[in-house]
C-alpha positions as protocol buffer text, in pm:
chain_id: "A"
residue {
  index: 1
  type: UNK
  ca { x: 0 y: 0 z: 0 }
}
residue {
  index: 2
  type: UNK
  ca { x: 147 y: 336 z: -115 }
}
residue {
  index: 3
  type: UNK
  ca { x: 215 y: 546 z: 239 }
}
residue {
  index: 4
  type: UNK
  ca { x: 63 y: 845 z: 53 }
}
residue {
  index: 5
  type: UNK
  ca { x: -291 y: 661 z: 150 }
}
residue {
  index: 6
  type: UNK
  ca { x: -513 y: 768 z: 469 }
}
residue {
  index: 7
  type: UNK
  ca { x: -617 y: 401 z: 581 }
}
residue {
  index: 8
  type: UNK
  ca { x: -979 y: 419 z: 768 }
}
residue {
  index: 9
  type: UNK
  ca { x: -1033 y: 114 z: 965 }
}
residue {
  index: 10
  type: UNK
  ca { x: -1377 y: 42 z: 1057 }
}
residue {
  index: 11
  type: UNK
  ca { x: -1477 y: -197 z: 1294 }
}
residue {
  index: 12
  type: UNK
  ca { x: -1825 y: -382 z: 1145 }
}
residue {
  index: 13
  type: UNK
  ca { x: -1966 y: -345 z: 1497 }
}
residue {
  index: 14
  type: UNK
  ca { x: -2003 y: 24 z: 1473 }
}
residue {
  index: 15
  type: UNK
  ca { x: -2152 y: -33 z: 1092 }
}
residue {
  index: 16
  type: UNK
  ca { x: -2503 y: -8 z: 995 }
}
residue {
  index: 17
  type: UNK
  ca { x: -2579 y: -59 z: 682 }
}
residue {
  index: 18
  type: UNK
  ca { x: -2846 y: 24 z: 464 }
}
residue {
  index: 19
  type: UNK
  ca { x: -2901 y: 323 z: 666 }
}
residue {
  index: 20
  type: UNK
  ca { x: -3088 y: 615 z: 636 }
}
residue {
  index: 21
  type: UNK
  ca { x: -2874 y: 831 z: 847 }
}
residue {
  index: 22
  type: UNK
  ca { x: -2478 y: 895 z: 867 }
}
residue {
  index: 23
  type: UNK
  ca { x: -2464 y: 854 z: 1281 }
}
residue {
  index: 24
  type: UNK
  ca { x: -2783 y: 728 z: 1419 }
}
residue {
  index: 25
  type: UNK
  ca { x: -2737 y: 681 z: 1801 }
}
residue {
  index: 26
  type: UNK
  ca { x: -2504 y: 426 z: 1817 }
}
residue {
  index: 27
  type: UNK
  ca { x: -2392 y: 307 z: 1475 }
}
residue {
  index: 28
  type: UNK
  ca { x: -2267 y: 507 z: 1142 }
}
residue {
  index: 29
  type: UNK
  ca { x: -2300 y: 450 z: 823 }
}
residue {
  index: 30
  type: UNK
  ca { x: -1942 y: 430 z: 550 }
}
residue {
  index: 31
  type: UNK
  ca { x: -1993 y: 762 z: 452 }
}
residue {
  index: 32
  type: UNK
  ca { x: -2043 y: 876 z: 874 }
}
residue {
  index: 33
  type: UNK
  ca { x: -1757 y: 621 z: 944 }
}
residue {
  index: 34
  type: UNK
  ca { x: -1540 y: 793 z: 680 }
}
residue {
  index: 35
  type: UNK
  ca { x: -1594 y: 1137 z: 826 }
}
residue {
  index: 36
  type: UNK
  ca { x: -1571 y: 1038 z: 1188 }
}
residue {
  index: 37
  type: UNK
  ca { x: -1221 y: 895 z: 1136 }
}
residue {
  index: 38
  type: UNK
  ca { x: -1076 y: 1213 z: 923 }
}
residue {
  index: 39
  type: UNK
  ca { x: -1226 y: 1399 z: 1208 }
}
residue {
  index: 40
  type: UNK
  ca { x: -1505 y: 1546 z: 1113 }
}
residue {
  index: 41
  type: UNK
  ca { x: -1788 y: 1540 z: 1373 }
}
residue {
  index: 42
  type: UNK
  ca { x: -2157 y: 1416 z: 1261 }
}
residue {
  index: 43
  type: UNK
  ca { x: -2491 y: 1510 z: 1486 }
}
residue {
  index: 44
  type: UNK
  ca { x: -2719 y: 1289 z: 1522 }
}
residue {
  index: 45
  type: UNK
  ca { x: -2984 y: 1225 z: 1244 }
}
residue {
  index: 46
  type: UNK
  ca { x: -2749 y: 1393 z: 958 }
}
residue {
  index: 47
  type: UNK
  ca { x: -2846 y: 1266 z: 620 }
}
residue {
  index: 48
  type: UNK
  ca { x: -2553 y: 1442 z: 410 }
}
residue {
  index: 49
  type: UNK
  ca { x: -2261 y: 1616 z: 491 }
}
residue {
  index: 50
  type: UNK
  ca { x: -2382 y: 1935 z: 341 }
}
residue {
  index: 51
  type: UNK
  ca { x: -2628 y: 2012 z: 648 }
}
residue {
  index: 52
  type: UNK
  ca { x: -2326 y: 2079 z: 910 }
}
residue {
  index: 53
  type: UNK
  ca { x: -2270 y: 2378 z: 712 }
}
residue {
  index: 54
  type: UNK
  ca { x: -1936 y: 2248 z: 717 }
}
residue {
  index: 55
  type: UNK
  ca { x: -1673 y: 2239 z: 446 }
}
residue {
  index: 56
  type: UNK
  ca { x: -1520 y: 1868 z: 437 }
}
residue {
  index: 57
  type: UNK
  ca { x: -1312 y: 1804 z: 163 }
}
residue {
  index: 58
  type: UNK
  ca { x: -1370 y: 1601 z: -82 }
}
residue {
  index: 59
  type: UNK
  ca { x: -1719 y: 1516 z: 34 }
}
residue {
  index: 60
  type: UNK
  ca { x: -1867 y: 1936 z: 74 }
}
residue {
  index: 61
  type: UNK
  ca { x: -1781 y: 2215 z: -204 }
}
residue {
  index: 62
  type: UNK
  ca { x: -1877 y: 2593 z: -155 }
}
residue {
  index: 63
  type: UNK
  ca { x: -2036 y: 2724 z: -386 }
}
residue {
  index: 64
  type: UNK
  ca { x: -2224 y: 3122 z: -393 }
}
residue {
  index: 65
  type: UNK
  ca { x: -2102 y: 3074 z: 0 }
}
residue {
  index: 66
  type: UNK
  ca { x: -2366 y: 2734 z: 23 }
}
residue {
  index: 67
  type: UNK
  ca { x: -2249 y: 2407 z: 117 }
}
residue {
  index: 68
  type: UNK
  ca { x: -2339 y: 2109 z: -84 }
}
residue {
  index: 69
  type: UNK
  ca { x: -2249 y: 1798 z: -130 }
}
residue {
  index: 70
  type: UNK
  ca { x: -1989 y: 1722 z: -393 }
}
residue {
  index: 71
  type: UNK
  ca { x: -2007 y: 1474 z: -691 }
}
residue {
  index: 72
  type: UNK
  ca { x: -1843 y: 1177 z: -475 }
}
residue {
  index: 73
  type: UNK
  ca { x: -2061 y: 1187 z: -176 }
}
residue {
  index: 74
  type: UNK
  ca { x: -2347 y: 1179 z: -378 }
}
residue {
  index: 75
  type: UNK
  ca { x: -2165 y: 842 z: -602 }
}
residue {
  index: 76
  type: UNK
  ca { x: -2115 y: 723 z: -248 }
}
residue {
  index: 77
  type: UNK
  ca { x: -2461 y: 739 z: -116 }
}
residue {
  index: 78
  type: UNK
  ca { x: -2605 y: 627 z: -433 }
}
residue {
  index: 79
  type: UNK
  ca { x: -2347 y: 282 z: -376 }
}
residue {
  index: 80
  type: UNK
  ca { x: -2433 y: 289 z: -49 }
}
residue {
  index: 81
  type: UNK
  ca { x: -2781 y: 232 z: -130 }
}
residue {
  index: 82
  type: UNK
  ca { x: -2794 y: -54 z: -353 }
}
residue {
  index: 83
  type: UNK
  ca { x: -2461 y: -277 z: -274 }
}
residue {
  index: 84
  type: UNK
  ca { x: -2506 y: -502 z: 7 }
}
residue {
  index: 85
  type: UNK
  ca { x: -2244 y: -432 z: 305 }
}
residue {
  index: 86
  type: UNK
  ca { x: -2062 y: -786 z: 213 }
}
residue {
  index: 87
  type: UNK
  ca { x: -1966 y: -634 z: -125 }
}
residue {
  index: 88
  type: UNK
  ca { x: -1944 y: -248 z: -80 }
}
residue {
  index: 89
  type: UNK
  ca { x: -1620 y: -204 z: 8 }
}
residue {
  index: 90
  type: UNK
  ca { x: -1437 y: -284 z: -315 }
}
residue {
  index: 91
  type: UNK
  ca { x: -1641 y: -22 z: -524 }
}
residue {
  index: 92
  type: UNK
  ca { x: -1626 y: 219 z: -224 }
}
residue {
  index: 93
  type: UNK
  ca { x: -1250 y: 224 z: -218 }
}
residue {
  index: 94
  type: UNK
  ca { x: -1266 y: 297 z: -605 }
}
residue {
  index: 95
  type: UNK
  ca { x: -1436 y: 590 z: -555 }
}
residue {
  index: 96
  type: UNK
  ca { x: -1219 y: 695 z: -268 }
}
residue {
  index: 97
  type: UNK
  ca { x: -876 y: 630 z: -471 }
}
residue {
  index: 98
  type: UNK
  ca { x: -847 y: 970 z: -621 }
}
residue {
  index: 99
  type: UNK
  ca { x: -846 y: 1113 z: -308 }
}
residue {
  index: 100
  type: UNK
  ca { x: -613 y: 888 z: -113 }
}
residue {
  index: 101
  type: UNK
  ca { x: -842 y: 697 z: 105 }
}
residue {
  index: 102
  type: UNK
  ca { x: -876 y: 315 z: 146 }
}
residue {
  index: 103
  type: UNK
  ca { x: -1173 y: 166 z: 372 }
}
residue {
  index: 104
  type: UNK
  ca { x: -1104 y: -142 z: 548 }
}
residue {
  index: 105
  type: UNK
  ca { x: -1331 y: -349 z: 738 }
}
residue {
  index: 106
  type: UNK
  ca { x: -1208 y: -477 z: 1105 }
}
């Protein structure tokens, strides 16, 4: 593995997936995983990164001083949605390669 990559480890314990929200009491989804561990904090009940208000690069852009969602957390939510946890992680890490990030599952 090139050193230039973040590694997030996730433990499957703290996983829940499908899931509607990126931290829902006691479990996260990837995406709320991802963001927890390049620390980033998620409230409760967030569905997308874009309603902290928070600029977190690569997953929020600015744009006319609004914060929205970029291109790849919108690819990763729509994954997220239809690939079964057992098989997510491959296509995840795809997405994630431009931007230096590998997921593994602990």
């Amino acid at each position: 593995m090139d050193p230039q990559f973040r590694i997030i480890r996730i433990p499957k314990i703290v996983i829940r997936h499908p899931s509607n929200y990126l931290f829902d009491g006691d479990r996260y989804d990837f995406l709320g995983c991802i963001l927890l561990e390049l620390g980033f904090t998620i409230p409760e009940k967030t569905k997308f990164p874009s309603q902290t208000k928070k600029l977190y690069h690569p997953f929020t852009v600015q744009h006319r001083r609004t914060i929205l969602d970029s291109s790849l957390t919108l690819q990763i939510l729509r994954l997220l949605e239809v690939t079964p946890q057992k098989d997510v992680v491959v296509p995840l890490n795809a997405l994630l390669a431009p931007h230096r990030i590998v997921v593994e599952l602990i």
